[in-house]
C-alpha positions in Angstrom: -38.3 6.2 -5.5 -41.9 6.0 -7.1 -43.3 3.0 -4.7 -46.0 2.3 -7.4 -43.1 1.7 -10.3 -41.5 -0.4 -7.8 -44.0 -3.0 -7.1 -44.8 -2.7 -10.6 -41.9 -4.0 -12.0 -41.4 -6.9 -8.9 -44.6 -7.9 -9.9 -46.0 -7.0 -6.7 -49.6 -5.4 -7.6 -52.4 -6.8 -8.2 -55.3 -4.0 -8.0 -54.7 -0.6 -7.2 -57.6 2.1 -6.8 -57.3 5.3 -8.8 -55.9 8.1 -7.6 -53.6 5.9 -5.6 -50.2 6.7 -7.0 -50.9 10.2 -7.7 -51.6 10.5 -3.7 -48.2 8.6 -3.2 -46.4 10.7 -5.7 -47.8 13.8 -3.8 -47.0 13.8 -0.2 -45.4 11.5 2.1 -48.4 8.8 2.7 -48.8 7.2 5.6 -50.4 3.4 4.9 -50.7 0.1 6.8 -51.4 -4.0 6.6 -53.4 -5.8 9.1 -52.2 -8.9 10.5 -54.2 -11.2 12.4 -52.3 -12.9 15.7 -53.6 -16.1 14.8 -49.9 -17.9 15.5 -46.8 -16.4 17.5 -45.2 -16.6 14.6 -45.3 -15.1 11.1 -44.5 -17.4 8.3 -43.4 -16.8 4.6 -47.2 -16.2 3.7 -46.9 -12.6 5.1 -43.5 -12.0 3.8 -45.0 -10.1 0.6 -47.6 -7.4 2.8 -44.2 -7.3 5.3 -42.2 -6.8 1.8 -44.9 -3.9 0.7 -44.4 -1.6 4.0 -40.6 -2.1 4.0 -40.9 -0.6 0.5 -43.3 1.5 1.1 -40.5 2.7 4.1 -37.8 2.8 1.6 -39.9 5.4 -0.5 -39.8 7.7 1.9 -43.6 6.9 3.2 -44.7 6.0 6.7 -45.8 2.4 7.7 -48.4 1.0 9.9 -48.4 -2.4 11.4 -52.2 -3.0 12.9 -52.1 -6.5 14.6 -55.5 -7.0 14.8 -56.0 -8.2 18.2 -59.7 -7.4 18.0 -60.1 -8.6 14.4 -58.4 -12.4 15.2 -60.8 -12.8 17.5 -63.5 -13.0 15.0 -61.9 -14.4 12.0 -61.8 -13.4 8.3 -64.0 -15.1 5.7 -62.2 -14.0 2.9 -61.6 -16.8 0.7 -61.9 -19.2 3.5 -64.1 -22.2 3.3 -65.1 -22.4 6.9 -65.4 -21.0 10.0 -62.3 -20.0 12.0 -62.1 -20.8 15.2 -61.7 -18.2 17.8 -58.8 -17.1 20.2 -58.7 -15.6 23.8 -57.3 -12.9 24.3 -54.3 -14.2 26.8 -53.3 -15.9 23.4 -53.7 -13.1 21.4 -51.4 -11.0 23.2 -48.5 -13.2 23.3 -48.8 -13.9 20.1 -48.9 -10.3 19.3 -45.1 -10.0 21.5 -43.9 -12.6 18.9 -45.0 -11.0 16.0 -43.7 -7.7 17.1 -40.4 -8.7 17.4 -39.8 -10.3 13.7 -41.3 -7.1 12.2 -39.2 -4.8 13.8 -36.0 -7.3 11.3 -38.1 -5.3 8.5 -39.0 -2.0 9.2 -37.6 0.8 11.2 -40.0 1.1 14.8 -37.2 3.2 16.6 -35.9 6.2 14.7 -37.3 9.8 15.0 -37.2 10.1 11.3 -40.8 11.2 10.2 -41.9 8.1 8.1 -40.6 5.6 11.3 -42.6 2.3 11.5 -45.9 2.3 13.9 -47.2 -1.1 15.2 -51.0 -0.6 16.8 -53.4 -3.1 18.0 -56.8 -2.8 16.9 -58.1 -4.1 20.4 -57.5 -1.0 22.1 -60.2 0.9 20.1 -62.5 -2.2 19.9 -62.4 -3.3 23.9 -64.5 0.0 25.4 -66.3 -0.3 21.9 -70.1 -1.0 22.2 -72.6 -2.6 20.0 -74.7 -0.5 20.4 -72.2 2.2 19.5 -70.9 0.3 16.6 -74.4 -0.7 15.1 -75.4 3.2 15.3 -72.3 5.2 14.1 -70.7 2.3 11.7 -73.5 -0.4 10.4 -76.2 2.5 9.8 -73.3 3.8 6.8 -72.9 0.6 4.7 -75.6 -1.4 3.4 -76.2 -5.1 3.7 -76.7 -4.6 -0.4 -73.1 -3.2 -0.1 -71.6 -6.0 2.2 -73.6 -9.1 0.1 -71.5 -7.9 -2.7 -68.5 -8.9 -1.9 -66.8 -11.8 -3.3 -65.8 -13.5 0.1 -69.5 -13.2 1.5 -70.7 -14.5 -2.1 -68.4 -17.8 -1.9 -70.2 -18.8 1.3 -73.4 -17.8 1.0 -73.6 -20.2 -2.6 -74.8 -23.5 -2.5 -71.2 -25.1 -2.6 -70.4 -24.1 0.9 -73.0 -25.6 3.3 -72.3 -24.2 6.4 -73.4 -20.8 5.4 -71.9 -17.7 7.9 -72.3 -16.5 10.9 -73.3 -12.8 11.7 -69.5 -12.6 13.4 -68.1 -13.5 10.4 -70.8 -11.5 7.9 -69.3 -8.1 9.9 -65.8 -9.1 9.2 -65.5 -6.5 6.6 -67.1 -3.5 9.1 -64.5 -4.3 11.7 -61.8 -3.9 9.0 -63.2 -1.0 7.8 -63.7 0.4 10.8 -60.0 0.3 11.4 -58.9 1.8 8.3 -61.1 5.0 9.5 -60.0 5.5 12.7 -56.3 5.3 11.0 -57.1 8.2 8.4 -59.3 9.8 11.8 -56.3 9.6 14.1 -53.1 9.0 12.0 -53.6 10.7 8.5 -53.6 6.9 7.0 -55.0 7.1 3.6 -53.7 3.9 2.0 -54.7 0.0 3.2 -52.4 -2.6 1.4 -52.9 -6.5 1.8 -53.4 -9.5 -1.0 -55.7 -9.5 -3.4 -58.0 -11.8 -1.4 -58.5 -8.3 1.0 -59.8 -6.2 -2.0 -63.6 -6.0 -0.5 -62.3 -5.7 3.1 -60.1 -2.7 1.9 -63.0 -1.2 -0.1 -65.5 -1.2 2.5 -63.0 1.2 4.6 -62.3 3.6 2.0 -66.2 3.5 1.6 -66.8 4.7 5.2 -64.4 6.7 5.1 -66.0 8.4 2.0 -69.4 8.0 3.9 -68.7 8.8 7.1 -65.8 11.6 6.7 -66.5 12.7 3.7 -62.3 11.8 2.9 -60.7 10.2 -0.1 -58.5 7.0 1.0 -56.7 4.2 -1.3 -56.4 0.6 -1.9 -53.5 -1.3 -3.4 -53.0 -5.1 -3.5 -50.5 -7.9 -4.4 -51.4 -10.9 -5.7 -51.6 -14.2 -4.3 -48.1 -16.1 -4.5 -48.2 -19.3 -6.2 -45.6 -21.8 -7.2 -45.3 -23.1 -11.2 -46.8 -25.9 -10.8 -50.0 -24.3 -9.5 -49.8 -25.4 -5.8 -49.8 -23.3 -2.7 -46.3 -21.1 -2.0 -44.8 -21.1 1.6 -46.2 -24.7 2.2 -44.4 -27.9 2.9 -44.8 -31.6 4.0 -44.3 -30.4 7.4 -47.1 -27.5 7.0 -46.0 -23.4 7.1 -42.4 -22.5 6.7 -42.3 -20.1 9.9 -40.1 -16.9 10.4 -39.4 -18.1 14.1 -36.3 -20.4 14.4 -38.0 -22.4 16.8 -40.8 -23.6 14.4 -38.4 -23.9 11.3 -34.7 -24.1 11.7 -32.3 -21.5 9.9 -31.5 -24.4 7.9 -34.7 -25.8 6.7 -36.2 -21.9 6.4 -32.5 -21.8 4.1 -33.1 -25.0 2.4 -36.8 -24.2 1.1 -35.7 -20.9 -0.6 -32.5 -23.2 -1.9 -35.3 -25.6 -3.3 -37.2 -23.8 -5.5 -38.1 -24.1 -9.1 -35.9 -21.9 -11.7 -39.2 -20.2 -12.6 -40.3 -19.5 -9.0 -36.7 -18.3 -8.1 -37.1 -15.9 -11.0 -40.3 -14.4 -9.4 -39.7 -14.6 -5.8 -35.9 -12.7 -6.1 -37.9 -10.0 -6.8 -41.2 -10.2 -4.4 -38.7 -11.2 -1.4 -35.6 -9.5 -1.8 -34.6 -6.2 -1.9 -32.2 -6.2 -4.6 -32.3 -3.8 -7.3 -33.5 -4.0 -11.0 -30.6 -4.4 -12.6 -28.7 -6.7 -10.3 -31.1 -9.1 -10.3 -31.5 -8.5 -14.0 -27.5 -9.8 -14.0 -28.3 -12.7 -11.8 -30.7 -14.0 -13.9 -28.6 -13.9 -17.2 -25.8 -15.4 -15.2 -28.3 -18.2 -14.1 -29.2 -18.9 -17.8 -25.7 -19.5 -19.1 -25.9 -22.4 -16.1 -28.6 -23.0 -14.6 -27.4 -26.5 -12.9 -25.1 -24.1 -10.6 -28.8 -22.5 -9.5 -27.2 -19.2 -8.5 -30.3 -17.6 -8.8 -31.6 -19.9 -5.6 -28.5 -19.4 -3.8 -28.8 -15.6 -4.0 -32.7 -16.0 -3.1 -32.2 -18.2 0.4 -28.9 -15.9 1.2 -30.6 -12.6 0.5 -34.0 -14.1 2.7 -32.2 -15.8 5.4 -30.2 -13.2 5.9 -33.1 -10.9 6.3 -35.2 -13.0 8.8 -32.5 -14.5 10.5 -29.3 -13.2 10.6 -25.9 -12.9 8.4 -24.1 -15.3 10.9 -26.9 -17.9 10.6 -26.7 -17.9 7.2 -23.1 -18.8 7.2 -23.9 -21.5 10.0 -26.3 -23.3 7.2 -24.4 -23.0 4.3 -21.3 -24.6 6.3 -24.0 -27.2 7.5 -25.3 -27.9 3.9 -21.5 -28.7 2.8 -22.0 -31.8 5.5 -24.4 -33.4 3.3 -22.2 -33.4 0.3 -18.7 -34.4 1.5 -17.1 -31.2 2.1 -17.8 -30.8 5.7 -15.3 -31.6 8.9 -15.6 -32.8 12.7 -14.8 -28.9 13.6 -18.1 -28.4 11.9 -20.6 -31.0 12.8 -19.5 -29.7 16.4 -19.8 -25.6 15.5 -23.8 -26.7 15.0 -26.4 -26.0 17.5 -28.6 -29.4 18.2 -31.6 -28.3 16.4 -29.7 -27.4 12.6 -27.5 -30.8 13.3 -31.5 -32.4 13.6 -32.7 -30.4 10.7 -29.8 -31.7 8.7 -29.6 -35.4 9.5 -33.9 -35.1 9.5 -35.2 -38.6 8.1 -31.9 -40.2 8.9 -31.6 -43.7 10.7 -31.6 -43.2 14.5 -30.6 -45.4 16.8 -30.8 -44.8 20.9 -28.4 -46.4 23.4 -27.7 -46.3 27.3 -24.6 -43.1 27.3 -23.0 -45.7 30.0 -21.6 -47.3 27.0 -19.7 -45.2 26.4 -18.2 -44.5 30.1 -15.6 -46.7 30.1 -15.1 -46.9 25.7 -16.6 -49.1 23.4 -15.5 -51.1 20.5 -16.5 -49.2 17.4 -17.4 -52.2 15.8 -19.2 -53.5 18.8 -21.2 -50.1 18.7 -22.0 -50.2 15.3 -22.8 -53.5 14.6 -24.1 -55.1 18.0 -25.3 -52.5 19.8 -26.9 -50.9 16.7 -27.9 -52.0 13.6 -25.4 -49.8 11.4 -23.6 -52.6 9.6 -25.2 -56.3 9.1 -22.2 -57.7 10.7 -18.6 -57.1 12.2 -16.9 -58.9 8.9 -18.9 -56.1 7.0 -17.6 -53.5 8.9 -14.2 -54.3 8.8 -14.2 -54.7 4.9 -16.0 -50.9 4.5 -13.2 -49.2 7.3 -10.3 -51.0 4.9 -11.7 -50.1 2.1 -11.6 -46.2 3.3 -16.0 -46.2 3.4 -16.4 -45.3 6.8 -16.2 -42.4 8.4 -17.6 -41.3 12.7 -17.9 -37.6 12.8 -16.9 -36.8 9.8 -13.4 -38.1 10.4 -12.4 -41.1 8.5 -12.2 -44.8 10.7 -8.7 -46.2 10.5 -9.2 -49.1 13.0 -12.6 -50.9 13.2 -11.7 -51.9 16.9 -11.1 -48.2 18.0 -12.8 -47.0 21.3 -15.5 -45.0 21.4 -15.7 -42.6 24.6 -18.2 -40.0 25.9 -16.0 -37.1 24.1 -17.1 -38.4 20.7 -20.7 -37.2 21.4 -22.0 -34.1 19.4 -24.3 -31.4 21.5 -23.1 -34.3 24.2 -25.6 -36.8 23.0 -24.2 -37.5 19.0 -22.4 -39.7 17.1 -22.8 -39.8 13.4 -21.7 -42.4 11.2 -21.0 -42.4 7.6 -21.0 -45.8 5.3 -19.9 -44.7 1.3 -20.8 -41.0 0.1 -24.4 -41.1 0.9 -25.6 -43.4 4.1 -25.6 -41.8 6.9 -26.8 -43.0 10.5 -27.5 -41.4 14.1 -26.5 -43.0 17.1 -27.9 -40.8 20.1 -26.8 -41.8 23.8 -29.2 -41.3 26.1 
C-alpha cells in the first residue's frame, strides 16, 4: 500500500515536504505523532494523527507514539490564543496510563513484527536534561530569526493578542524539535506527522536535524477537521466528545457520529474509518438513492464505535437507540448499564422519591400523579391507560390502580414512564 496515495485520496494531507513519499516508497519508515497528556483521555480531536499511524502501520511502516510528558508541561502556542496552563508531573503520568491504553485499540504495541507500535515519553530524555546543556548543544543551532518566523510565534507576537509570550512558550518549537532528533539519533525516525497547525514545530526538527546531524528527515500533515457549516468538529454542547466511556457514554460517542451532516459523513467515513475506496465509494451511492435512511451515518458511528469501544457496545447502543423510537422492550431497558440508560433518557423529566414507597407497593396512579407530577390528575391518567397511551418500562399499563413494587426498578433505582409515542418521564427511588 503507498501510504501517501492513501491519505491522499481520504483527504488526509495537508502539507507534505519533498522527498517525503519517495522516502516512504523506499524503505520501511519509521515515523511518529506527539501527543500532549493534557487530559486522561483522548477525544475525537486526535482521532485523525491516531488514524495517520494506524495507516502508516497498515503500510507496512513502524509507528511512534511520543506522549510528551516533558512537552505538556510547557504548553504549545500553536494556534492558541493564550497561555496554557501548566501540569505536575503526578498528573501527567496518570494521564499518560489513560492515554496508553486507548492507543493500544489502534495500533499493534505487542507483536514482534518489525514495524510493531512504540509509545515513548519525552520526559525521560528531558528530566536529567540541563539548561545549560540544552541552550549550548540545541539553541546555539536555530536562530531566533528562524523561530520568529513561524506562524504560531507571529499570531501572538501581533498587536491582536495582548498578552504577548512567555520565553516557555517562545521555546515550544526547540523542545519539539529536539524530540524529533533524538528519534532519528536513537530510533531511525525520519518522519513527524501531526495537523497542519504543527507544520513550523515539525520544521524546526527536521532543521536540526539537518543542522545538527547533518540527516535528511520529513514532514507530512493533515488538515484541520471542520464541520460544513464552518464550526469546530469533535465539539458539543457538553464540550469534547471523549474516547473514554466514562467521559462520554458508548451511546452519546454513537449518537454524535449518527448525527452528522450528509456532507460531513461523506468526509469523515473516509478520515475515521478504515474502509476501503471502493466500498465506501458504494456506500455513498447507496446513500444518494435515499439519503433520509442516512446509511452513510449509520456505517460511520458503527465502523467508529466499534473501533474505540467495542463490537458488543455497539450492539448495546443501537438496541438502546430503538427505545427512543418505539421498538424497544422491558428485556431491554433492563440489558442497559445505568450510565447509557442516563445517556438515553438525558434531558428527560426526573422526578425523586423515598424507595420506601415502593416496599410494601404503590398505586400506579397514586405514584404517577400524587407522588409525582407525571399526569395533572388521576381522571387523566385513567383516560391515557384506556385509551392504550401509557406504558411503565416499556410494557404497556392495563390497570391504572396496579401496584408498583421495588422489582419494577431499573439498575434498582428506575422506573420509566411513557405518556403517547414521545413523552417520556424518570421516576428515580432513592
Amino acid at each position: 500500500m503507498n501510504f501517501v496515495e492513501e491519505l491522499k485520496w481520504r483527504g488526509m494531507v495537508h502539507d507534505i515536504m519533498p522527498g517525503t513519499e519517495e522516502q516512504l516508497n523506499s524503505e520501511m519508515t519509521v515515523a511518529y505523532v506527539g501527543i500532549d497528556p493534557t487530559a486522561d483521555s483522548l477525544h475525537i480531536g486526535h482521532l485523525v494523527s491516531i488514524m495517520m499511524l494506524k495507516h502508516l502501520q497498515a503500510a507496512g511502516h513502524k509507528p511512534i507514539s511520543l506522549v510528551g510528558g516533558a512537552t505538556g508541561m510547557i504548553g504549545d502556542p500553536s494556534m492558541k490564543s493564550a497561555e496554557r496552563s501548566l501540569l505536575d508531573e503526578a498528573t501527567l503520568r496518570h494521564n499518560q496510563e489513560g492515554i496508553k491504553k486507548q492507543l493500544a485499540k489502534f495500533l499493534d504495541f505487542e507483536s514482534d513484527a518489525p514495524n510493531a507500535a512504540l509509545m515513548l515519553n519525552n520526559y525521560d530524555w528531558f528530566k536529567e536534561y540541563t539548561f545549560l546543556d540544552f541552550a549550548r548543544e540545541i539553541g546555539k543551532h536555530i536562530t531566533v530569526n528562524y523561530m520568529m518566523s513561524k506562524d504560531s510565534v507571529k499570531k501572538r507576537l501581533s498587536a491582536e493578542s495582548s498578552e504577548g509570550m512567555s520565553f516557555t512558550e517562545f521555546t515550544y518549537q526547540l523542545l519539539q524539535g529536539y524530540d524529533f532528533y533524538y528519534l532519528f539519533q536513537e530510533y531511525g525516525c525520519k518522519l513527524q506527522m501531526g495537523g497542519s497547525d504543527q507544520w513550523g514545530n515539525i520544521v524546526t526538527g527536521t532543521e536540526l536535524i539537518r543542522r545538527k546531524a547533518g540527516g535528511e528527515a520529513y514532514a507530512l500533515t493533515c488538515p484541520l477537521i471542520t464541520k460544513a457549516d464552518g464550526s469546530k468538529f469533535g465539539k458539543t454542547e457538553g464540550g469534547n466528545v471523549w474516547l473514554d466511556p466514562e467521559k462520554t457514554s458508548p451511546y452519546q460517542f454513537y449518537q454524535f457520529w449518527l448525527n452528522v451532516s450528509d456532507e460531513d459523513a461523506d468526509k469523515y467515513i473516509k478520515i475515521f474509518t478504515m474502509l476501503g475506496r471502493e466500498e465506501i465509494a458504494g456506500l455513498v451511492a447507496e446513500h444518494n438513492k435515499a439519503p433520509h435512511e442516512r446509511l452513510l451515518q449509520k456505517r460511520l458511528a458503527e465502523e467508529v464505535t466499534v473501533m474505540v469501544h467495542s463490537r458488543e457496545d455497539y450492539e448495546s447502543v443501537v438496541e438502546a437507540s430503538q427505545i427512543l423510537f418505539g421498538r424497544g422492550t422491558t428485556e431491554a431497558l433492563r440489558k442497559m448499564n445505568e450510565k447509557t440508560f442516563l445517556s438515553v433518557f438525558e434531558g428527560v423529566p426526573l422526578f425523586d422519591i423515598d424507595k420506601a414507597l415502593l416496599e410494601a407497593g404503590i398505586p400506579f396512579s397514586t405514584l404517577c400523579a400524587e407522588t409525582t407530577e407525571v399526569f395533572a390528575s388521576k381522571g387523566e391518567l385513567r383516560r391515557m391507560v384506556q385509551g392504550g397511551g401509557v406504558s411503565l418500562n416499556k410494557t404497556k399499563v392495563e390497570d391504572s390502580e396496579m401496584m408498583v413494587l421495588p422489582e419494577a426498578l431499573i439498575n434498582g433505582k428506575y422506573l420509566l414512564v411513557q405518556k403517547g409515542k414521545k413523552n417520556y418521564y424518570l421516576i428515580k427511588a432513592v
